[in-house]
N, C-alpha and C positions, 0 to 999 in steps of 0.2 A: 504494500500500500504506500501511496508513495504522499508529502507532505507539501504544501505550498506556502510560503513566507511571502510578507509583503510587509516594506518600512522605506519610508519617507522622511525626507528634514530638508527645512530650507537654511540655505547656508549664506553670509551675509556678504558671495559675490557673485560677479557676472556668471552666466552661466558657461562664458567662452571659459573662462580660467577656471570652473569647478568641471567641467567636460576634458578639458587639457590635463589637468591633473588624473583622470582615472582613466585616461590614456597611456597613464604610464606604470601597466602592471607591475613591473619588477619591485616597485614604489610600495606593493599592498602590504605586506607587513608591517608598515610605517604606523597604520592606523588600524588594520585588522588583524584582531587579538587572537584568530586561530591561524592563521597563514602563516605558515613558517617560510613557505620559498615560492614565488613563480616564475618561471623562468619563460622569457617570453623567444620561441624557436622559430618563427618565423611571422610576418602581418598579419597571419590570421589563428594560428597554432601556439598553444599558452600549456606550460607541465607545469601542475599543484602538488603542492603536497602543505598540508593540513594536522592540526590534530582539535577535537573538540571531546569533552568529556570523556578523556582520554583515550583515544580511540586515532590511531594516524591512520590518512589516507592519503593516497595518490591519483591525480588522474590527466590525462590529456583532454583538453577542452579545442572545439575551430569555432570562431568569430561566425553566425551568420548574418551580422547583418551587421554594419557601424555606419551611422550619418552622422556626423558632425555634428554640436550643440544640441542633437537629439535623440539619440540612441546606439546600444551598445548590447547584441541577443549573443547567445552562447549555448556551444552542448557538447557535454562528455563524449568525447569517443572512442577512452581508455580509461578504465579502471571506474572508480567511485561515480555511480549515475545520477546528473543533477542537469538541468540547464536553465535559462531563466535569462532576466533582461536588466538592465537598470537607464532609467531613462531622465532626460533633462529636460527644464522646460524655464523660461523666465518668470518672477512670479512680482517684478517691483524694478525699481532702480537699483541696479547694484545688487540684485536679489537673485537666485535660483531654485530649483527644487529638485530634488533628485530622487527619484524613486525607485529603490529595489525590490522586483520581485524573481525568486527562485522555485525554482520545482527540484528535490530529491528523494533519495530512496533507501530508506533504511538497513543495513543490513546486519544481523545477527544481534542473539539479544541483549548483547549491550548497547546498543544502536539504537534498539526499536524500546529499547528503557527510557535513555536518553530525551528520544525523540517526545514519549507519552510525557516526558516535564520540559518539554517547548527547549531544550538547550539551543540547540539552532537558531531558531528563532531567538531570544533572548542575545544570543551573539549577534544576528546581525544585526540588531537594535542597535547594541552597542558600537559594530563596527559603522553605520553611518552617524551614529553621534562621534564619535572617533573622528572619522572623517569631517565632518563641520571643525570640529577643534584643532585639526589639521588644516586645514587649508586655511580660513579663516587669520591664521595666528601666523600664516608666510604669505596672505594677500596676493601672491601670485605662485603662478604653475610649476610645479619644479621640470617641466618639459611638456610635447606637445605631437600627437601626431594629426594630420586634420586630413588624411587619406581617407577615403570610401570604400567600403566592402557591399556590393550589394547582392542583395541577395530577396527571396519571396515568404520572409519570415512574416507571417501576420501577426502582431500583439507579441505574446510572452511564447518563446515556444517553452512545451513543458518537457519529461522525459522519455516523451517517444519519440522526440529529435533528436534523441541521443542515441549514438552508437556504441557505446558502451554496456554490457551486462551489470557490470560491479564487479569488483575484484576478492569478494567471500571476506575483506578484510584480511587480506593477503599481505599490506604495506606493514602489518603488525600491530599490536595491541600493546600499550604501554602499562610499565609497572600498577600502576592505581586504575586501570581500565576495569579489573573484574572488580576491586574493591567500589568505584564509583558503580556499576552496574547494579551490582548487590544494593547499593543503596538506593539506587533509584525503583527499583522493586521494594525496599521496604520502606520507603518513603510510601508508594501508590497503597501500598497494604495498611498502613498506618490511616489513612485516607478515608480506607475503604470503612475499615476498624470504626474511625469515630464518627463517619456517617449512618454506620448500619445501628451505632449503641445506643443513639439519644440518650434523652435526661440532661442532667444540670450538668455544668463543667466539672462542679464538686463530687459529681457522681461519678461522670469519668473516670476522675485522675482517685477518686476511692475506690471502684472494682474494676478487680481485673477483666479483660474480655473473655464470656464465657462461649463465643462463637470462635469456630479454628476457620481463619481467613486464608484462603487458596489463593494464591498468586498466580493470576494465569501464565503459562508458558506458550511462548506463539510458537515455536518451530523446536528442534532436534537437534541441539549443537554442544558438541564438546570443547570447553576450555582447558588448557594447562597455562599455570599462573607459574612465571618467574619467580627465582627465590628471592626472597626480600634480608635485606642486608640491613642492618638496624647500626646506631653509634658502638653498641656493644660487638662489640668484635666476637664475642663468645655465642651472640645469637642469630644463627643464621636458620631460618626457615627452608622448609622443606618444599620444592614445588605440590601444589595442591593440583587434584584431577576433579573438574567439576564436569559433572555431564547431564545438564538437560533434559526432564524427559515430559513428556505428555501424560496431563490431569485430568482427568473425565472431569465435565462439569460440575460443578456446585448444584446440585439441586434448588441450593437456596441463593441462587445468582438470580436477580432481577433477569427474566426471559428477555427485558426489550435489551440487554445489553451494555444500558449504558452505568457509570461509574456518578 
């Protein structure tokens, strides 16, 4: 299933110099807090590599469509499946607006953990507020391409203009990956827990839960977890094998599904 993002902010320049600047991939890390590297391979051909709630990926992206001062479409066609657009537009004197929208696609369950408490999203928030407090605070473009790519993209494309599968999370899984996962499942179970208990807060946090809250599991995957290496030089952890499996449902799950 795949997830759609959409974030907006207007930034306090022209829209020539806020389009100039995100012309200049290589530049993205500057202000985007998951981007570790892009390396930009040729005018239309862009290598990522990423990591968000600890999870690194990689993928090749081609440009479909760049107009100058007003758009900029993109889609996977190696590795991690995503594509999406971000777009400019004037909105004052001296004023812009830029708006990102992306389309991707979750893969394994730390991923699709992740995904269920908006991480992605919540980042790119951050990265075009990022970006306003970048540009903004150097008033002009740290460079500029004003080339045309054209192409018959209409609107946003999503992930079926992508040539990519995903990569099974292939680029690797960082040390706190399985630990943030875990918690993002008992974060949702916690959720579940104090929606399903009613009563008073006081009642809450005085009985324990006497219902056993099933955490769904979407799919069939095995992890092994790196050993973890602590200040104590004496303690070194033992790789752990977590393996995934499939829960009949809860009889007592709400039938419409929803949380």
């Amino acid at each position: 299933m795949t997830t759609k993002v959409e974030k907006s902010v207007v930034v306090d320049v022209p829209v020539s110099t806020a389009y100039n600047q995100w012309t200049q991939f290589e530049e993205f890390p500057e202000f985007m807090g998951a981007v570790q590297e892009v390396e930009q391979l040729d005018d239309q051909r862009l290598r990522w590599v990423a990591q968000i709630g600890g999870v690194r990926r990689e993928w090749e992206a081609r440009i479909l469509e760049q107009r100058p001062d007003e758009k900029i479409a993109w889609a996977a066609t190696e590795g991690a499946t995503n594509a999406g657009a971000v777009y400019f537009a004037p909105v004052g004197t001296g004023q812009s607006r830029i708006t990102l929208e992306l389309e991707y696609e979750p893969e394994g369950v730390v991923e699709k953990a992740g995904d269920a408490l908006s991480i992605v999203e919540r980042q790119a928030e951050k990265d075009v507020e990022s970006f306003k407090t970048f540009i903004e605070g150097r008033a002009t473009a740290t460079g500029a391409w004003r080339g045309d790519v054209e192409g018959a993209t209409v609107g946003t494309p999503g992930v079926e203009s992508a040539t990519s599968q995903g990569d099974s999370g292939k680029a690797g899984v960082s040390k706190t990956a399985m630990a943030a996962g875990a918690a993002a499942v008992a974060a949702g179970a916690a959720a579940v827990a104090a929606t399903r208990g009613g009563g008073s807060d006081e009642e809450s946090q005085a009985s324990p839960a006497t219902d056993e809250v099933v955490a769904p599991v979407v799919e069939e995957d095995t992890f092994v977890s790196e050993p973890v290496v602590t200040d104590d030089e004496a303690f070194v952890s033992e790789p752990v094998v977590a393996e995934a499996v499939v829960v009949e449902e809860d009889p007592r799950t709400d039938s419409r599904g929803g949380i």
